[in-house]
C-alpha positions in Angstrom: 96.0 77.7 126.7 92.8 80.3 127.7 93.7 83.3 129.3 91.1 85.5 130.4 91.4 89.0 131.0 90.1 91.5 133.3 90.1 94.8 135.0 90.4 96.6 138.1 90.4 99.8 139.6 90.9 101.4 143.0 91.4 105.3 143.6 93.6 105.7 140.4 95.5 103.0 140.0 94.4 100.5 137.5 95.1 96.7 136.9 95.0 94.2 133.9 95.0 91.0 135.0 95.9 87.9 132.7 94.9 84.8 134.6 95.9 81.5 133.3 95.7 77.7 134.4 99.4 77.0 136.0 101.3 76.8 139.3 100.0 79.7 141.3 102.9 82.4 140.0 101.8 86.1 140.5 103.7 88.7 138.3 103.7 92.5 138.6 105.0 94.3 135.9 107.0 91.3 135.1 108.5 90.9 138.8 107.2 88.6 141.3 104.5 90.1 143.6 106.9 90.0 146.7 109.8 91.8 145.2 107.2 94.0 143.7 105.2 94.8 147.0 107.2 94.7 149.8 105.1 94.4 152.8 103.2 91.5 154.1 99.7 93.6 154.4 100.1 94.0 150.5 101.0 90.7 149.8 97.6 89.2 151.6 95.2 92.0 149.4 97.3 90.3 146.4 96.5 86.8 147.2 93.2 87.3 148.8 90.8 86.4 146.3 92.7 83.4 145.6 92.8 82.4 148.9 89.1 83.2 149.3 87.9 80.8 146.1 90.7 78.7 147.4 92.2 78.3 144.1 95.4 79.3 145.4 98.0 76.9 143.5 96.0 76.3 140.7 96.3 79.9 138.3 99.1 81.9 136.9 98.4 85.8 137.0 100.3 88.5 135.4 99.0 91.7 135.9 100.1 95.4 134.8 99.5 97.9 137.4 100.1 101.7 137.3 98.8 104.6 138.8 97.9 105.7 142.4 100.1 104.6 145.2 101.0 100.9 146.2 98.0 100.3 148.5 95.5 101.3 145.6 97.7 99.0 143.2 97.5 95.9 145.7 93.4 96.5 146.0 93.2 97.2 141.7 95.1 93.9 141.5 92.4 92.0 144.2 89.6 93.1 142.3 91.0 92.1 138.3 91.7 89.0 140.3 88.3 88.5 141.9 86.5 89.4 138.4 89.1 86.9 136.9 87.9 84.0 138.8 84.1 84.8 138.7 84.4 84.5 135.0 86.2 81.5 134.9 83.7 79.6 137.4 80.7 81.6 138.6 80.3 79.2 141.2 83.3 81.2 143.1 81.1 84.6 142.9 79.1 83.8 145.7 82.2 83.6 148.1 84.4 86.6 147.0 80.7 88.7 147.4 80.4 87.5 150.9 84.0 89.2 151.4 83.0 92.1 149.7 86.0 91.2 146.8 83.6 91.8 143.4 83.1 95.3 144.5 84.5 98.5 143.1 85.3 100.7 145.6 84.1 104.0 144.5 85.7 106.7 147.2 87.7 108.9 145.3 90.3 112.1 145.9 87.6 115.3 146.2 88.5 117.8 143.6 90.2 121.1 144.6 87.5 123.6 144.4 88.8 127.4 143.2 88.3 129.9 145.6 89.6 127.6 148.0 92.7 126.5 149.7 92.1 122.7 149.2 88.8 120.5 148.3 86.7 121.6 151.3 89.9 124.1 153.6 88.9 127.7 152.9 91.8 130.5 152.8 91.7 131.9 156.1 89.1 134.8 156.9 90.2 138.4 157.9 87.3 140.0 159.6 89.8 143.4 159.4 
């Protein structure tokens, strides 16, 4: 059995994604996705490149996830998913890049500059 793995990343959370041929399972840190993410906007980012190369019964994923918040998780998870699929048939890459799923999106947290209250928020002036 071939599993092929791959990566992705959103904000700071990253995702390893182990794709296999199977039933269509999704795993999360060894819990199904929908225990794992509760709500049902999550739940479409997890299964949206699937459902985009409709492949959507036909692989197993298990993916390890950490970092960030749950939002960036779900979106690391669509990507390793997306670059999954392209490798396995790069037939698929032409319909993920129509829905902008191969992508890394690069917008980031802005550092906290010194001298400063917060990344760009200065401490408050006092004229006198």
């Amino acid at each position: 059995m071939e599993v092929t793995n791959t990566s992705g990343r959103r904000k700071t959370s990253v995702a390893r994604a182990y794709v296999t041929k199977g039933s269509g399972n999704i795993e999360v840190n060894g819990r199904d996705y929908k225990e794992y993410f509760k709500t049902p906007t999550l739940h479409y980012y997890v299964t949206q490149s699937l459902n985009v190369a409709k492949v959507a019964g036909e692989y197993d994923v298990k993916v390890n996830v950490a970092g960030g918040g749950i939002t960036g998780q779900a979106q690391a998870i669509r990507l390793a998913i997306a670059k999954a699929l392209v490798e396995l048939n790069a037939e698929l890459k032409k319909d993920l890049r129509a829905a902008g799923l191969v992508t890394r999106d690069p917008r980031m947290v802005e550092r906290k500059k010194f001298g400063q209250k917060k990344a760009r928020a200065r401490f408050q002036f006092s004229k006198r």
